[in-house]
KOLDREN-854822 format. One line per 3 residues: their letters; for each residue x, y, z negated of C-alpha. Coordinates in nm, 3 decimals, decimal comma. Layout:
BEGIN
A> X/Y/Z ~ ...;
***
This chain:
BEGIN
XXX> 0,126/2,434/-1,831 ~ 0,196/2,390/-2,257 ~ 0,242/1,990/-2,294;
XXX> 0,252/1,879/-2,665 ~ 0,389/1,541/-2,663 ~ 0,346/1,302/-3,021;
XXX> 0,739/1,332/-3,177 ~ 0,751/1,141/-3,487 ~ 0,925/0,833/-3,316;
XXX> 1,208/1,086/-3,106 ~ 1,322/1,197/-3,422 ~ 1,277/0,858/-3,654;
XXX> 1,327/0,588/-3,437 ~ 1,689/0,493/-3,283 ~ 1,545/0,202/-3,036;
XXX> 1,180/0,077/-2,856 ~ 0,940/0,367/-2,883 ~ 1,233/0,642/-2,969;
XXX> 1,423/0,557/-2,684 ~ 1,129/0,583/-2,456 ~ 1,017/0,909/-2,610;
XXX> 1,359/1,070/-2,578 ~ 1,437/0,937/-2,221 ~ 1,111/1,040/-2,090;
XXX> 1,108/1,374/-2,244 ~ 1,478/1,461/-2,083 ~ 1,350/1,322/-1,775;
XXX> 1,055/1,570/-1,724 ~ 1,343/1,880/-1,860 ~ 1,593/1,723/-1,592;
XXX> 1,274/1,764/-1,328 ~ 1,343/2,120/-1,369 ~ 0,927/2,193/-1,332;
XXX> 0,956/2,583/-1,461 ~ 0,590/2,594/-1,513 ~ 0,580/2,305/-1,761;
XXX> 0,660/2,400/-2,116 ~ 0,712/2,134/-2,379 ~ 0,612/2,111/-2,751;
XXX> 0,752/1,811/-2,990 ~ 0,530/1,753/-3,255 ~ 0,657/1,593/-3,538;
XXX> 0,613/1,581/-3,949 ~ 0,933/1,641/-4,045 ~ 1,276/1,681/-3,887;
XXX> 1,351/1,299/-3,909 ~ 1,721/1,234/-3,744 ~ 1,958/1,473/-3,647;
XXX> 2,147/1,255/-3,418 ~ 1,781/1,128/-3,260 ~ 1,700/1,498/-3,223;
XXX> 1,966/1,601/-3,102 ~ 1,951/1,354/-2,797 ~ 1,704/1,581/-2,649;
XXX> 1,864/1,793/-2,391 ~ 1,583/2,114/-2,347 ~ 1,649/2,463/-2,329;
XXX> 1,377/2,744/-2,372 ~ 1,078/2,546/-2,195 ~ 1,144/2,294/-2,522;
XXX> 1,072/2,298/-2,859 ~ 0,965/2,145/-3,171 ~ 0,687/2,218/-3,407;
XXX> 0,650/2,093/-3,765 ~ 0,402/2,205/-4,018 ~ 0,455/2,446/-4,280;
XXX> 0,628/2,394/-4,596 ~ 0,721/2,079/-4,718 ~ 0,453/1,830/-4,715;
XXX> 0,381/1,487/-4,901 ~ 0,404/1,175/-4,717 ~ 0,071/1,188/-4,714;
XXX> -0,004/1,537/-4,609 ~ 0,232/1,461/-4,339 ~ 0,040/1,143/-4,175;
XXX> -0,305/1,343/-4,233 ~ -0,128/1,665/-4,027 ~ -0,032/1,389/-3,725;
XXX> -0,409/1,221/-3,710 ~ -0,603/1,587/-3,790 ~ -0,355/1,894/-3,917;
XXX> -0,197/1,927/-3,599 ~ -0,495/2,033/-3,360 ~ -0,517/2,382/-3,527;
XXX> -0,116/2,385/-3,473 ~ -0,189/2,261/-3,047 ~ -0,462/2,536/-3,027;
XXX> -0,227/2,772/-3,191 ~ 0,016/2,703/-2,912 ~ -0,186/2,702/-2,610;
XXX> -0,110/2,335/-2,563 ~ -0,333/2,246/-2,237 ~ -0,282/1,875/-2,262;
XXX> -0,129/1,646/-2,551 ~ 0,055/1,336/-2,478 ~ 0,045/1,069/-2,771;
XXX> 0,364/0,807/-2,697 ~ 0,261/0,550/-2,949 ~ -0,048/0,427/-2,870;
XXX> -0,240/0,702/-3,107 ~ -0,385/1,043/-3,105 ~ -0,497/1,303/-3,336;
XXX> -0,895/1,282/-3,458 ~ -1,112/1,567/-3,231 ~ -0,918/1,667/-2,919;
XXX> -1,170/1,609/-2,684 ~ -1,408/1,876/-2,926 ~ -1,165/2,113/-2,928;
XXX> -1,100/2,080/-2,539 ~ -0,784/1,987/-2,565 ~ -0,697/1,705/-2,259;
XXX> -0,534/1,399/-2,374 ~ -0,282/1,081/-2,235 ~ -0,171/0,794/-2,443;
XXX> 0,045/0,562/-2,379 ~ -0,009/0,250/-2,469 ~ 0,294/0,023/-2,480;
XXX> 0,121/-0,343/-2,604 ~ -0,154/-0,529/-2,823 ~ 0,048/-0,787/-2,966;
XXX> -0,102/-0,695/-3,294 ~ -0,406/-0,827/-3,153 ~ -0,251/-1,091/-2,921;
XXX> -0,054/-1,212/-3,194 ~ -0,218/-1,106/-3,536 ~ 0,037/-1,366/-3,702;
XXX> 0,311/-1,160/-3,713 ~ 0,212/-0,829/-3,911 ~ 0,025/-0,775/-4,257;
XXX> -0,340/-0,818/-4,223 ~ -0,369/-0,423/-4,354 ~ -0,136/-0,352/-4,039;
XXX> -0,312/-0,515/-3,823 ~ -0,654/-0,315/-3,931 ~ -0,514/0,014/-3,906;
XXX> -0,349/-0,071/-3,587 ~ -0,647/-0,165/-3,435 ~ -0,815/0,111/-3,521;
XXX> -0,576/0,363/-3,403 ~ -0,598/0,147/-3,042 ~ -0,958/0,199/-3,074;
XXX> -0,978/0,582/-3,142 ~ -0,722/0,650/-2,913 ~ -0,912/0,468/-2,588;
XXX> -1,206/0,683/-2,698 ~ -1,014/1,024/-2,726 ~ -0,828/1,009/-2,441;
XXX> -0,891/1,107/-2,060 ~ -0,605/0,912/-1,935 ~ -0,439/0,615/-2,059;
XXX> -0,052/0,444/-1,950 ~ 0,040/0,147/-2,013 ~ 0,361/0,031/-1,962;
XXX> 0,325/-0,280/-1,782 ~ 0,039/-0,489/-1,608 ~ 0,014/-0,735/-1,894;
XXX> -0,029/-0,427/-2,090 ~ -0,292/-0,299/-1,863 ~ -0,420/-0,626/-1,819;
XXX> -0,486/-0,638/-2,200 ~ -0,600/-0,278/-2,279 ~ -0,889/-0,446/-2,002;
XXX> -0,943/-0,734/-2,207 ~ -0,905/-0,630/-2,608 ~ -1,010/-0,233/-2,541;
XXX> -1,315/-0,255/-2,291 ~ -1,410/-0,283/-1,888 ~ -1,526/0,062/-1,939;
XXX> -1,195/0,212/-1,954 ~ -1,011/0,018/-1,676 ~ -1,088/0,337/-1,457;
XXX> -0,848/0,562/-1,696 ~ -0,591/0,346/-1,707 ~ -0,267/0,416/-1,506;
XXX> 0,063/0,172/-1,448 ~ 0,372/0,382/-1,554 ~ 0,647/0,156/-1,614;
XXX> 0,919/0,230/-1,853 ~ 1,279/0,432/-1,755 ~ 1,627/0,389/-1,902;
XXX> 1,830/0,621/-2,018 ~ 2,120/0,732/-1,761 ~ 2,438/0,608/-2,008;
XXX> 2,367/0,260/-1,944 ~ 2,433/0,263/-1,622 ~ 2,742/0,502/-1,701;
XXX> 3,134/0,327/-1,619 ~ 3,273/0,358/-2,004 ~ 3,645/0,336/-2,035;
XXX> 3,844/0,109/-2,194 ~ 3,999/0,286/-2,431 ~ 3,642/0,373/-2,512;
XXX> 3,547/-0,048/-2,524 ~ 3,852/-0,100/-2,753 ~ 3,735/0,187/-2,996;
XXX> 3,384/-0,010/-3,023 ~ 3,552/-0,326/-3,012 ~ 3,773/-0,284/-3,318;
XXX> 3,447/-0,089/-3,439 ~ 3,211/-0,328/-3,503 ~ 3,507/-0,637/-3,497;
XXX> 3,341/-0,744/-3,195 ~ 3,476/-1,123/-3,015 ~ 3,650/-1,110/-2,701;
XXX> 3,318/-1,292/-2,530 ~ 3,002/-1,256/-2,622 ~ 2,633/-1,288/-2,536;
XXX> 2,404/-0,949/-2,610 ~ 2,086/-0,954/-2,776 ~ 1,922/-0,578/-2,887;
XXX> 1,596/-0,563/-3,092 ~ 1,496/-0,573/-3,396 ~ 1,564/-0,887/-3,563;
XXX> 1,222/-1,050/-3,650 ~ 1,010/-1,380/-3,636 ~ 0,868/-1,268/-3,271;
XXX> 1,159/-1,186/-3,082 ~ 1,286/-1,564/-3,158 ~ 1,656/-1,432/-3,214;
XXX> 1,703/-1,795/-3,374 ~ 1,681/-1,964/-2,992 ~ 1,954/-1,797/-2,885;
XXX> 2,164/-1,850/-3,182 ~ 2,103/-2,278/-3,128 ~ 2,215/-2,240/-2,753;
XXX> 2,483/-2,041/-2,866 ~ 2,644/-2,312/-3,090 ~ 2,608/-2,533/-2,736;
XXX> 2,843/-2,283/-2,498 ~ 3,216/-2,319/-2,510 ~ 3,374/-2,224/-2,839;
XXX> 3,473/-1,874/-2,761 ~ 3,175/-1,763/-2,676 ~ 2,983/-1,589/-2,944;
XXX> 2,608/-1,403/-3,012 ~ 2,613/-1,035/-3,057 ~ 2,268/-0,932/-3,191;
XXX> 2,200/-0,533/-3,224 ~ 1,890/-0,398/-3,421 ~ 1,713/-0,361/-3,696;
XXX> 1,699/-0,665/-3,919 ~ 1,380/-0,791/-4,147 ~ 1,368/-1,093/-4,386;
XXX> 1,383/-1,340/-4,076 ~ 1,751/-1,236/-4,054 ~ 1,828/-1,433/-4,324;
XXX> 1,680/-1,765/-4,093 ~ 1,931/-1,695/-3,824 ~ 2,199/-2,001/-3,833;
XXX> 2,509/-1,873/-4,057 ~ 2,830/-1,886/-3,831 ~ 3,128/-1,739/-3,778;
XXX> 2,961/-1,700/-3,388 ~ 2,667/-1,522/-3,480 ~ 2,744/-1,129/-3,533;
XXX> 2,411/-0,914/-3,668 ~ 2,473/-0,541/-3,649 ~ 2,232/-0,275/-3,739;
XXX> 2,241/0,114/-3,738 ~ 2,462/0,120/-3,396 ~ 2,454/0,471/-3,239;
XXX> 2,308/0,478/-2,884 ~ 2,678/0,559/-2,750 ~ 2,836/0,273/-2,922;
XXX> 2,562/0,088/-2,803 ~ 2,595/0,165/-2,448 ~ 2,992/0,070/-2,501;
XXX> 2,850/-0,318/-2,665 ~ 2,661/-0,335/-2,320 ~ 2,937/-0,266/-2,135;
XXX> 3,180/-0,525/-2,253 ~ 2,865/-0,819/-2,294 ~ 2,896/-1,116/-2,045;
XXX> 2,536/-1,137/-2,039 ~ 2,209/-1,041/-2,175 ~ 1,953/-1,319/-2,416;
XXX> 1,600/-1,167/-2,473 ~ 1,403/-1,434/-2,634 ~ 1,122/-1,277/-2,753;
XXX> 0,771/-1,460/-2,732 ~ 0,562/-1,172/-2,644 ~ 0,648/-0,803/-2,512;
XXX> 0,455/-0,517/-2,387 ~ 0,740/-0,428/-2,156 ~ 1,073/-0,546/-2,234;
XXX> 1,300/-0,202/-2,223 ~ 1,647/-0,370/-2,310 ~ 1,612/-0,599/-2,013;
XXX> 1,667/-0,258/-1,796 ~ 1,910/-0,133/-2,024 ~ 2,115/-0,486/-1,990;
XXX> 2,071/-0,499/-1,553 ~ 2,146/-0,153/-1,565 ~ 2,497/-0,176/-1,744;
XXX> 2,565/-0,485/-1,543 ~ 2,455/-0,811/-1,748 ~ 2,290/-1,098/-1,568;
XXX> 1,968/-1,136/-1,819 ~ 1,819/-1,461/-1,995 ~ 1,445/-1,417/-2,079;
XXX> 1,190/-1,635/-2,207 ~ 0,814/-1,701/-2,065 ~ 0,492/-1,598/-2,176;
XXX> 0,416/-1,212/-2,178 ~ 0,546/-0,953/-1,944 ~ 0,934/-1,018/-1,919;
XXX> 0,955/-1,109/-1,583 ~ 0,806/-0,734/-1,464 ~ 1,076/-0,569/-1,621;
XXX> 1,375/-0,823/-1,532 ~ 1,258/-0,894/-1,169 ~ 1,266/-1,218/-1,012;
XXX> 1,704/-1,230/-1,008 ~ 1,685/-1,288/-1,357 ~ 1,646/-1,633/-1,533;
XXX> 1,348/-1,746/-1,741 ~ 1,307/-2,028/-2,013 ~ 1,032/-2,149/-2,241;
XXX> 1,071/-1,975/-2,603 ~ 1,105/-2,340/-2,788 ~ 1,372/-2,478/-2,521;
XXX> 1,708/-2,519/-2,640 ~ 1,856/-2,647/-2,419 ~ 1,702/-2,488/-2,123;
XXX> 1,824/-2,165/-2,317 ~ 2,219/-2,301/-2,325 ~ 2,202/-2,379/-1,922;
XXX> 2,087/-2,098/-1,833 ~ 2,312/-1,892/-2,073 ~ 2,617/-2,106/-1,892;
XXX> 2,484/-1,998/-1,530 ~ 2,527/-1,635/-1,696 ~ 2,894/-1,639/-1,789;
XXX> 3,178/-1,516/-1,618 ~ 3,274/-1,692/-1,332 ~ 2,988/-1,875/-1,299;
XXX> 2,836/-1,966/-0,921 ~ 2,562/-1,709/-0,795 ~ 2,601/-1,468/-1,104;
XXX> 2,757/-1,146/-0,909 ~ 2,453/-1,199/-0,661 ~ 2,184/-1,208/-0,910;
XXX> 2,323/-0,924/-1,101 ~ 2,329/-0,701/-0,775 ~ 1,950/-0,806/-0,704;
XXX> 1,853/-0,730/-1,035 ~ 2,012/-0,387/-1,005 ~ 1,852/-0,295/-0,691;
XXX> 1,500/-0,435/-0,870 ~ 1,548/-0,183/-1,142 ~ 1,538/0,152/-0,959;
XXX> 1,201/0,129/-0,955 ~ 1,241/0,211/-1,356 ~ 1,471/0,532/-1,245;
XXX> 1,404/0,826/-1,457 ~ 1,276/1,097/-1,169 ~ 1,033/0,808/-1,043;
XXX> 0,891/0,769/-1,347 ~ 0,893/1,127/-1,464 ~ 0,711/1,268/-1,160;
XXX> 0,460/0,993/-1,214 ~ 0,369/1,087/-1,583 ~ 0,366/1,461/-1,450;
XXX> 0,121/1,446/-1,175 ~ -0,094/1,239/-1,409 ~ -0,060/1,608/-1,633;
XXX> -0,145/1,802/-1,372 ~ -0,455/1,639/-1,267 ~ -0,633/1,698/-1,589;
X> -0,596/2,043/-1,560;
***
C-alpha cells in the first residue's frame, strides 16, 4: 500500500500541526508494516532540522515538484499540481494532516483521510483576518466533500465537524486522538538541564507555558497569577510570538522565548515545576501530553476540549480568573500536598495518547479504504 501523506507543515512548522505530522509519521515507520510505503508531499524542502526529524528508511520518501516554483505555483501544486505527481506514484490513498486536500481526488480515484484538528476559525471568527477566515472555511468545506474518511482529534472536534460541517458526514468521521513524541517522556541529564539552563538564562523555578503567543491562548492570565506566587517563581513561555506579545506584563518574571529546538525544548520540560495552558479554545491541546508526559502537574482553563487531553488529575480554571489561576498554580509547585499523586494519575491517563495506539488506529482506518 503507497500512502501520500500532506508534508508542508513536517518540514515548516517546529510546533502544533508539525509536531503531529512528524510524530505520527515515525510512528507508522516504527510500526514496521513492510507493505506500507510512505510519500511526503511537500512544496519545497522547508526545514532541515524539521526534516530531518523523520526517522524512515527505503519505505519513506519525499516528493516535491519540479524546478523551482513561485509561491504561488507552489500553493496551486498542493490544492491541484500534486494529483498528477500521486498518480505518478501509485499513491492508493492520500492523507491530508491539516484539515485540507487537493481539488479532484475522488475523480481520479484516489481514496482520501483528513484530519481535522479544530474549527475555531468558525467557533471563534474574532481572532483571524476576515480573508482567513474565508479561505479557511472553504478549505473545511472542500475537504468534508473530498474525503472518504475524516479524524478529528478530539470529541469537541468531532462534535463540531457535526455541527459547523453537516449531519451527513457524522458517519465518516473517526476519533483519533493525538500522540506525543517519545523524548518527552525521555530522563534528560543534568548536565544536559544546565546546558539549556545557561542556554536560554532560564530561573531556577519556573512555570511552563508552550504555544504560540497570541490573543487566544490568554498567555496574559498566567502572567497576572504569576506576579501572585512567591517571588522566585517565574513564567517561562515557549513559542512563536505575534503582536499580542507585546500585551504580556513586562517583568523581570516573565521569560518569552521563540525558535527553541524540539531537544532543548524537551530539556525546558524537564526542569519546569509545572505546566499553565490558558488558552480559551483548543481542538486538542497537544502540550498538555507533552507537559504529563515529562512529569509536570498541568493548569488548564475551561471551555473547549482541554480536559480530554489532560484527564481528570489535572486542574481546571475559568480563562478570566486570576486568582483561581494563582491557587491552583500554588497546588502545582513543589512540595505541594497531593501533587506527586495527581502527576502519577495523569501519567497513567496519557497512554491512551501512546504512539503504537494511535498509529495502528490511523492504519487500519488506511487499510479499510482499500
Amino acid at each position: 500500500m503507497i500512502v501520500g501523506i500532506d508534508a508542508k507543515r513536517i518540514v515548516r512548522n517546529g510546533t502544533g500541526l508539525g509536531s503531529y505530522g512528524r510524530t505520527l509519521v515515525n510512528d507508522l515507520i516504527r510500526m514496521g508494516d513492510s507493505d506500507m510505503q510512505l510519500r511526503l508531499y511537500a512544496p519545497d524542502e522547508g526545514r532541515d532540522d524539521l526534516r530531518g526529524q523523520i526517522i524512515g528508511d527505503g519505505n519513506v520518501q519525499f516528493c516535491y515538484p519540479n524546478g523551482h516554483p513561485s509561491a504561488l505555483r507552489k500553493a496551486w501544486w498542493r490544492s491541484r499540481g500534486v494529483l498528477s505527481d500521486l498518480q505518478r506514484d501509485g499513491v492508493e490513498v492520500y492523507h491530508g494532516l491539516s484539515g485540507e486536500l487537493p481539488v479532484g481526488l475522488r475523480k481520479k480515484g484516489i481514496r482520501s483521510v483528513v484530519t481535522i484538528h479544530d474549527l475555531i476559525f468558525m467557533r471563534h471568527p474574532e481572532y483571524y483576518h476576515w480573508i482567513d477566515t474565508r479561505i479557511y472555511e472553504w478549505k473545511f468545506r472542500q475537504a468534508l466533500r473530498e474525503a472518504d474518511r475524516i479524524i478529528a482529534i478530539s470529541e469537541r472536534t468531532r462534535q463540531d465537524i457535526i455541527e459547523l460541517g453537516g449531519e451527513e458526514y457524522a458517519d465518516r468521521i473517526e476519533l483519533i486522538y493525538q500522540s506525543f513524541a517519545p523524548r518527552f517522556s525521555s530522563e534528560v541529564s543534568a548536565e544536559r538541564k544546565a546546558q539549556v539552563r545557561e542556554h536560554y538564562k532560564l530561573p531556577q523555578r519556573f512555570v511552563l507555558n508552550v504555544g504560540t503567543i497570541e490573543e487566544r491562548k490568554n498567555l496574559a492570565l498566567a502572567a497576572e497569577a504569576v506576579e501572585l506566587l512567591p517571588q522566585d517563581i517565574h513564567l517561562v513561555a515557549v513559542g512563536r510570538q505575534t503582536e499580542y506579545a507585546k500585551r504580556i506584563p513586562h517583568s523581570d518574571r516573565i521569560h518569552l522565548l521563540s525558535g527553541v529546538p524540539d531537544n532543548d525544548l524537551a530539556a525546558i520540560y524537564a526542569m519546569a515545576e509545572a505546566f499553565v495552558y490558558p488558552s480559551r479554545y483548543e481542538g486538542f491541546g497537544i502540550p498538555i501530553i507533552e507537559a504529563i508526559a515529562a512529569g509536570l502537574p498541568v493548569v488548564a482553563c475551561t471551555g473547549s476540549c482541554l480536559e480530554e487531553a489532560g484527564g481528570p488529575y489535572s486542574m481546571y480554571v475559568g480563562p478570566d480568573n486570576v486568582i483561581e489561576m494563582t491557587e491552583a498554580l500554588k497546588m502545582s509547585l513543589r512540595g505541594a500536598r497531593g501533587r506527586t499523586e495527581r502527576i502519577r494519575k495523569s501519567r497513567e491517563y496519557i497512554r491512551r495518547f501512546e504512539g503504537n495506539d494511535v498509529a495502528s488506529q490511523v492504519a487500519r482506518l488506511y487499510h479499510t479504504l482499500l
